[in-house]
C-alpha positions in Angstrom: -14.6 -37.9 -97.7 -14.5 -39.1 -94.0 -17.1 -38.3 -91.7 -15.1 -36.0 -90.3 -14.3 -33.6 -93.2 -18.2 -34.0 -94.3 -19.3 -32.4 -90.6 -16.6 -29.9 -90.7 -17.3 -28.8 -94.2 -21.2 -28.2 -93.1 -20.1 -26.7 -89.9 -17.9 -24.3 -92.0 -20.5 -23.8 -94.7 -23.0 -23.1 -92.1 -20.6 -20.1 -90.5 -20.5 -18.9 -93.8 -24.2 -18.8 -95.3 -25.1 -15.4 -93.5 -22.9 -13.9 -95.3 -23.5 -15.4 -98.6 -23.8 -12.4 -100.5 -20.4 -11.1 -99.2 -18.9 -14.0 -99.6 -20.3 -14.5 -103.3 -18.7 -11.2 -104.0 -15.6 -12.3 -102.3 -15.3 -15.2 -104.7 -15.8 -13.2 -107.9 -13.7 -10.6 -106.9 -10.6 -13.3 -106.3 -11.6 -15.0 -109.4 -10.6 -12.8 -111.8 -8.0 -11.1 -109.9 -6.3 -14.5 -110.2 -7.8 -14.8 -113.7 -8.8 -11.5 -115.7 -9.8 -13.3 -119.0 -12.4 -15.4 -116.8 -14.6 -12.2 -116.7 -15.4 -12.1 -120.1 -17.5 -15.1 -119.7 -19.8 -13.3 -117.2 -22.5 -10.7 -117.5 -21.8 -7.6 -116.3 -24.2 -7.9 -113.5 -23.3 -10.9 -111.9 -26.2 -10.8 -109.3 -27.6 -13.7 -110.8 -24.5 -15.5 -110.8 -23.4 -15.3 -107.6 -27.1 -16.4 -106.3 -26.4 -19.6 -108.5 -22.6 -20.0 -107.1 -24.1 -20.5 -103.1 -27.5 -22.4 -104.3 -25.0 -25.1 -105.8 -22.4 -24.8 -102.6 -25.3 -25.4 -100.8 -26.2 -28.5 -102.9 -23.1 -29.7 -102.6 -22.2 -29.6 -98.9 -26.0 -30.3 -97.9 -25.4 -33.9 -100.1 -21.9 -34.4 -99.2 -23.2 -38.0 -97.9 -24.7 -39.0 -100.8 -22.5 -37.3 -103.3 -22.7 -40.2 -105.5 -26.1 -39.2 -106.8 -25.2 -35.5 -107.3 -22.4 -36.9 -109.6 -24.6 -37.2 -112.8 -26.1 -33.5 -112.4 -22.4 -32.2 -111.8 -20.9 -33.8 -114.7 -23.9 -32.4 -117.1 -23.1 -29.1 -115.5 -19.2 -29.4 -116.3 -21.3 -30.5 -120.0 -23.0 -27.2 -120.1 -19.6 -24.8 -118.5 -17.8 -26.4 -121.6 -19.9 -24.5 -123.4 -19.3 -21.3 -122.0 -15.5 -21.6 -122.4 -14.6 -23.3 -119.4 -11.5 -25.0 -119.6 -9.6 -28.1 -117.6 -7.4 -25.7 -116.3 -9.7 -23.1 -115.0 -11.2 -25.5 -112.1 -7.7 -24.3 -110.6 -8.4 -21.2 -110.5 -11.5 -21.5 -109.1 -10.7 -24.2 -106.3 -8.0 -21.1 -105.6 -10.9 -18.8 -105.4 -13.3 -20.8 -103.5 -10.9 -21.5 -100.8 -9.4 -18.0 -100.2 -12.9 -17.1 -99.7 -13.3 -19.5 -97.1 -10.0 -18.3 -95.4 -11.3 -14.7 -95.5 -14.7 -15.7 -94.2 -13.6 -17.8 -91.4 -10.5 -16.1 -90.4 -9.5 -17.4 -87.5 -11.5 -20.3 -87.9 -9.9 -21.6 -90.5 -7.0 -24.2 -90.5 -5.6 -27.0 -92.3 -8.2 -29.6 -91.5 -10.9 -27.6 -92.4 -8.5 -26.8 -95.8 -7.8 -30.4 -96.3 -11.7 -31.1 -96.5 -12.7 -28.6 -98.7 -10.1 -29.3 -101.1 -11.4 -32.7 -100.8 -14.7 -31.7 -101.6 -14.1 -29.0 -104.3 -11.6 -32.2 -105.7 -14.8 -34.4 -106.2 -16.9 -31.7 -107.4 -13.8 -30.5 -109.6 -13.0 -33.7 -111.2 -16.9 -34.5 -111.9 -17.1 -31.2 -114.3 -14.2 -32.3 -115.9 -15.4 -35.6 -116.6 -18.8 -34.4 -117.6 -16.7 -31.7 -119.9 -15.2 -34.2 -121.4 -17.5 -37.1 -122.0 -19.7 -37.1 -125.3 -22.7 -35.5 -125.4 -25.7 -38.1 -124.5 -27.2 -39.7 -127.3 -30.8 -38.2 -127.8 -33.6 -40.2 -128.6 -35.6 -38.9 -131.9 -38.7 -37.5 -131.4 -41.6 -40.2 -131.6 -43.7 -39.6 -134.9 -47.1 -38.9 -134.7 -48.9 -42.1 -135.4 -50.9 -41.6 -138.5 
């Protein structure tokens, strides 16, 4: 990401955090409006989950910088949301979510360079799950016998 996108996104992200309980629900609601079967992967109260959703927005866009080191953490957490059922093909969706959202909360405020970098963003964070999903689960080192 340039400079540029990475202060725009925070800018954006910063318009957006006062509402982050709207805008959770915003998110969820698009979600499975663009994807019904999603919701069967969800609790049916998704208070929790939407509380997780903006903690790791928030990761994201407050590291944007130094995205390299969130990249292992992201790609054990597209590890643990193949677990759940995610699938290659619903980071889509989700991108599709995330960014209406961010239309709706910023209304007029929003435009295609402020699109253009989130899409950037969500790209790298997209593309890190998938990789993680995809990758073979780490070796684990046996458990060290008690010496006798």
């Amino acid at each position: 990401m340039t400079p540029r996108q990475i202060e725009i996104v925070k800018l954006s992200f910063g318009k957006i955090m006062p509402f982050k309980d709207q805008a959770a629900e915003l998110f969820y609601c698009r979600l499975f409006e663009l994807d019904p079967s999603l919701r069967l992967m969800f609790k049916s109260d998704m208070t929790e989950q939407k509380q997780k959703l903006m903690v790791a927005l928030a990761l994201v866009v407050t590291n944007l910088e130094k995205m390299d080191s969130l990249l292992p953490a992201i790609r054990e957490l597209g590890r643990r949301h193949k677990s759940y059922g995610v699938r290659n093909r619903h980071y889509d969706v989700v991108g599709a979510a995330l960014l209406w959202t961010l239309e709706i909360g910023l209304g007029t405020g929003w435009n295609k360079e402020l699109a253009d970098a989130w899409s950037n963003a969500y790209g790298r964070v997209a593309a890190a799950m998938i990789e993680g999903a995809e990758s073979p689960e780490p070796a684990r080192r046996p458990a060290r016998q008690a010496a006798e």
